[in-house]
DOVO-118888 format. One line per 5 residues: number of its first residue (from 1); their letters; for each residue x, y, z of C-alpha. Coordinates in steps of 0.02 Angstrom, whole numbers, plus 50000, padded with zeros to 5 digits. Layout:
<atoms>
NUM> a> X Y Z; ...;
</atoms>
This chain:
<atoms>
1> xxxxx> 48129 51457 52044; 48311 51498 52085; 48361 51303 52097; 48274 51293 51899; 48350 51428 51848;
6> xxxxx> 48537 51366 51902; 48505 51203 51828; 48474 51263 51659; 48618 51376 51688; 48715 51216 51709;
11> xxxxx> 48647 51126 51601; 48693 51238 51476; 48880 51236 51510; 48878 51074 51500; 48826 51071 51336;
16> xxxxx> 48940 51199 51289; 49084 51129 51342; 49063 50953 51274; 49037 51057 51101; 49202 51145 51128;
21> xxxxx> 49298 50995 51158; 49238 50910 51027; 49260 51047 50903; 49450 51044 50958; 49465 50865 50960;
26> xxxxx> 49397 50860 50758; 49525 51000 50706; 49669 50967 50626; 49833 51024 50700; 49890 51184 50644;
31> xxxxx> 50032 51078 50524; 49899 50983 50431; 49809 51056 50297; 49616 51097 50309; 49507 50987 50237;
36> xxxxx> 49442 51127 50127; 49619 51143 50052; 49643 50950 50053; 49502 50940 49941; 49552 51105 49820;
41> xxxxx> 49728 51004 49831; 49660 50841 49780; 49546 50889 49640; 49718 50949 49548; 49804 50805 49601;
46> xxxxx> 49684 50698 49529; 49679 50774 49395; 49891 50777 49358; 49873 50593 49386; 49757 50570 49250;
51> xxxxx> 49841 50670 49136; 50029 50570 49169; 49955 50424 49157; 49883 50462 48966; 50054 50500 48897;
56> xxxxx> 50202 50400 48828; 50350 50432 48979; 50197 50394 49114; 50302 50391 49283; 50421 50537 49239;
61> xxxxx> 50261 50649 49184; 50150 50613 49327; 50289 50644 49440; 50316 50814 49347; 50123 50848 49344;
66> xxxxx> 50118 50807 49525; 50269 50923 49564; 50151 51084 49474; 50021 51053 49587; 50113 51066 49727;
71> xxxxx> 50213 51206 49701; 50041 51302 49620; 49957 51304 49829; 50159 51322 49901; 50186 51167 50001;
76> xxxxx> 50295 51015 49979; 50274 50843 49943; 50327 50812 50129; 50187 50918 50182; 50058 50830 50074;
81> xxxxx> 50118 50657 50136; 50106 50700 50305; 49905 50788 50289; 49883 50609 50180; 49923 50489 50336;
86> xxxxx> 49848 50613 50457; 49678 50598 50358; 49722 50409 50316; 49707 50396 50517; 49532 50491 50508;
91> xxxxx> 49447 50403 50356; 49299 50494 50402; 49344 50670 50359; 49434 50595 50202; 49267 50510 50155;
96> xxxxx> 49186 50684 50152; 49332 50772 50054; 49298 50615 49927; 49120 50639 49930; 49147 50808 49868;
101> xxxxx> 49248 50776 49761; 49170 50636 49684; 49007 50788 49667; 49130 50886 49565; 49201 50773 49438;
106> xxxxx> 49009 50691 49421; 48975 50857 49332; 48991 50828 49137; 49091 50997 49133; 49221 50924 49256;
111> xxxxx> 49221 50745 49209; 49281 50747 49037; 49440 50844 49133; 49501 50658 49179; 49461 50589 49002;
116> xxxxx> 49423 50413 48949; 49583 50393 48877; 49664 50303 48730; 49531 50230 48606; 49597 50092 48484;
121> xxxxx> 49620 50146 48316; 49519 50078 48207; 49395 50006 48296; 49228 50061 48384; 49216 50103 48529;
126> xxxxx> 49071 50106 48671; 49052 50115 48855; 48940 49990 48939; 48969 50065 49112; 49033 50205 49222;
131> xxxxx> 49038 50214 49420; 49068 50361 49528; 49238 50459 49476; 49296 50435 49663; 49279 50269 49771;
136> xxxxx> 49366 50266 49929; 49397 50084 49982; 49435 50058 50168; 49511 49879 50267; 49403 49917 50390;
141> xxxxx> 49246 49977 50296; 49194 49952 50133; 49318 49860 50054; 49266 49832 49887; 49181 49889 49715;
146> xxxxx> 49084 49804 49593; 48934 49786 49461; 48822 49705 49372; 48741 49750 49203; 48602 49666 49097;
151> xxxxx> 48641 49640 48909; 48672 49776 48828; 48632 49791 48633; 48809 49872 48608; 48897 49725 48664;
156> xxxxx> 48925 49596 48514; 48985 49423 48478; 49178 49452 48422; 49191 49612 48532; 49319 49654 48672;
161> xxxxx> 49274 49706 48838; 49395 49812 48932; 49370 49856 49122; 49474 50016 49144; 49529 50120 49298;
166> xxxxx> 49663 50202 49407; 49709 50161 49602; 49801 50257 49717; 49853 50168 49903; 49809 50314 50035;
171> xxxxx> 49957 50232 50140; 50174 50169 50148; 50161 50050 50259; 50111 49859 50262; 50023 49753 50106;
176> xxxxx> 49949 49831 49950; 49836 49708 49849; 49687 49703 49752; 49579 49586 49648; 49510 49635 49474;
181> xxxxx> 49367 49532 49422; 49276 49526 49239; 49158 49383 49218; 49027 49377 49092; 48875 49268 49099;
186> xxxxx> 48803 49190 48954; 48637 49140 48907; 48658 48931 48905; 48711 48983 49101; 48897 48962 49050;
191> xxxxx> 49012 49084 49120; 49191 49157 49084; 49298 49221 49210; 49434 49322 49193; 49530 49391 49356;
196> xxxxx> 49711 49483 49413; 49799 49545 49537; 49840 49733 49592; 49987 49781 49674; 50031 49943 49627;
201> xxxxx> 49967 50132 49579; 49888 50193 49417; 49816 50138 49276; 49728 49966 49288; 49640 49865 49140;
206> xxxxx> 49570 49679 49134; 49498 49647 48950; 49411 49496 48877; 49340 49431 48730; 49147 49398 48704;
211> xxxxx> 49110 49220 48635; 48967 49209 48487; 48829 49140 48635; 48707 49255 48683; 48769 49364 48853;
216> xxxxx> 48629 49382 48991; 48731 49499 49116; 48893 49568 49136; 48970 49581 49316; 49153 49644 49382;
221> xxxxx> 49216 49690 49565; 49388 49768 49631; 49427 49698 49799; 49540 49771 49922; 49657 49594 50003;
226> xxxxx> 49709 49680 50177; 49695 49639 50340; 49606 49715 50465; 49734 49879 50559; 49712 50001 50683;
231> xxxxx> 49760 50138 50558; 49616 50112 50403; 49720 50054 50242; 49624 50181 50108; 49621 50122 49919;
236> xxxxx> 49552 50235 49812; 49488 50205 49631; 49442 50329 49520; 49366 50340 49350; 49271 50141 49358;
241> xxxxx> 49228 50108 49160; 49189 49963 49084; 49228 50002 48896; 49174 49870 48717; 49290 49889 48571;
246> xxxxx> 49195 49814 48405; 49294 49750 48252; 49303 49907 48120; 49155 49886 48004; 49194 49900 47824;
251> xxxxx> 49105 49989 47706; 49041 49948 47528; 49190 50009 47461; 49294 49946 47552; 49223 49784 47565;
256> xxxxx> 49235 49778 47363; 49439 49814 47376; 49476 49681 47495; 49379 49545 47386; 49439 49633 47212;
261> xxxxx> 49617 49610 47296; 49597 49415 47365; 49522 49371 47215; 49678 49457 47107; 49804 49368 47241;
266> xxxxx> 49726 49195 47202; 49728 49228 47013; 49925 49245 47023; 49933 49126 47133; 49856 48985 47006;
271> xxxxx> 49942 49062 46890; 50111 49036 46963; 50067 48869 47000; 50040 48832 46818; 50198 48939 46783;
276> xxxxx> 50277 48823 46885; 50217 48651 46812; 50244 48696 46629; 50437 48739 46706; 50438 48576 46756;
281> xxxxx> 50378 48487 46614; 50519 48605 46497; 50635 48535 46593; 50581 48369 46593; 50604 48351 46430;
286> xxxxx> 50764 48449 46416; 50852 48309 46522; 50770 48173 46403; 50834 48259 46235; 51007 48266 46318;
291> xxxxx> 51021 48064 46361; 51083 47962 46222; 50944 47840 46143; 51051 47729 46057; 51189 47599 46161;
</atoms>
């Protein structure tokens, strides 16, 4: 009974110190910011991104946007570098932090925070797709992003498709590429293919136009072009759309205008061209009545 007892006593400790050891070893150091204050952090600087990136002077206001937030929970740039590349180093803890915050901008309250951005005037227009609001892209994970969509009614001969999001490398060191992808499949099995590369941070469109064929699907990746590291090279895209911009339909109105205004253009026009040959004819004959008939 005493031997049992000891064993469970030991067994006990055992498990108790393999749980202390690996709560210290999954704690940050005491210069690294929590992960709880990462992700408070994050959601604003997501969020200052966005908002730079929608206005005229985009670097200098994201910059100044980005400065706010970090002066708003009293730490540095420095200091928010150096928690990024710590985490960077443990993608699994910044997965979570993502995860969450990916939960919080899915909200309809909290996604209409990052906006969908310009629209083109004078025009209509739609969106055909929308992925999460965070996707973290890792070298040595999952490395890329993509879709595929049936046809969709709003999506016309004429019309321009625009893939549209932002990126932001989660590291300073070594290569930073992507590859955007658009392709759009017709009916007659035909496809069109449109593709570029990413090298740099921020906003990112690919657009195309739809030909007058019938469309069967509509399919688009991102794809992260590093190489394998011992440190994870993180990519993350946020705010995946795939928007369709339609010509601006006319109405009745102003339908009747633009005809009542060709067809008055043409009028002058013939008339002129008359106007010009009767000219012509004048002085035609003014150069006859001047020569002299008689030699």
């Amino acid at each position: 009974m005493f031997f049992t007892a000891m064993k469970v006593v030991c067994f006990s400790i055992c498990l108790l110190t393999i749980f202390f050891f690996s709560s210290c070893h999954n704690k940050a150091p005491e210069d690294i910011l929590s992960p709880s204050k990462m992700e408070e952090i994050l959601y604003d600087y997501h969020i200052a991104q966005a908002m730079g990136q929608l206005s005229d002077s985009a670097d200098y206001n994201t910059q100044l946007y980005s400065e706010a937030v970090f002066k708003k929970y009293d730490i540095t740039e420095a200091d928010f570098d150096k928690s990024m590349e710590y985490y960077s180093r443990h993608a699994d803890e910044l997965y979570k932090i993502y995860q969450k915050l990916n939960d919080r901008f899915g909200s309809s309250a909290n996604s209409s925070k990052l906006g969908v951005g310009h629209l083109i005037a004078g025009a209509d227009t739609t969106m055909v797709w929308s992925g999460n609001s965070f996707n973290l892209l890792s070298a040595n994970g999952r490395n890329h992003l993509d879709f595929n969509i049936p046809l969709n009614s709003t999506v016309q001969a004429g019309s321009q498709l625009i893939m549209r999001f932002y990126t932001q490398w989660v590291y300073h060191e070594g290569e930073k590429s992507a590859i955007l992808n658009l392709t759009i499949h017709y009916a007659n099995d035909s496809t069109v293919v449109m593709t570029r590369n990413v090298y740099d941070s921020g906003e990112q469109t690919l657009s195309m136009w739809v030909g007058d064929v019938p469309i069967r699907s509509i399919s688009g990746f991102v794809y992260q072009v590093v190489t394998w590291a011992a440190r994870p090279k993180l990519l993350v895209i946020s705010q995946p759309m795939l928007l369709c911009v339609n010509p601006k339909r006319e109405d009745k109105t102003q339908k009747e205008h633009r005809e009542s205004k060709a067809d008055s253009s043409e009028s002058n026009k013939t008339k002129s061209s008359e106007q010009y040959i009767q000219d012509s004819l004048l002085n035609i004959d003014k150069e006859h009545s001047k020569q002299n008939h008689f030699k």
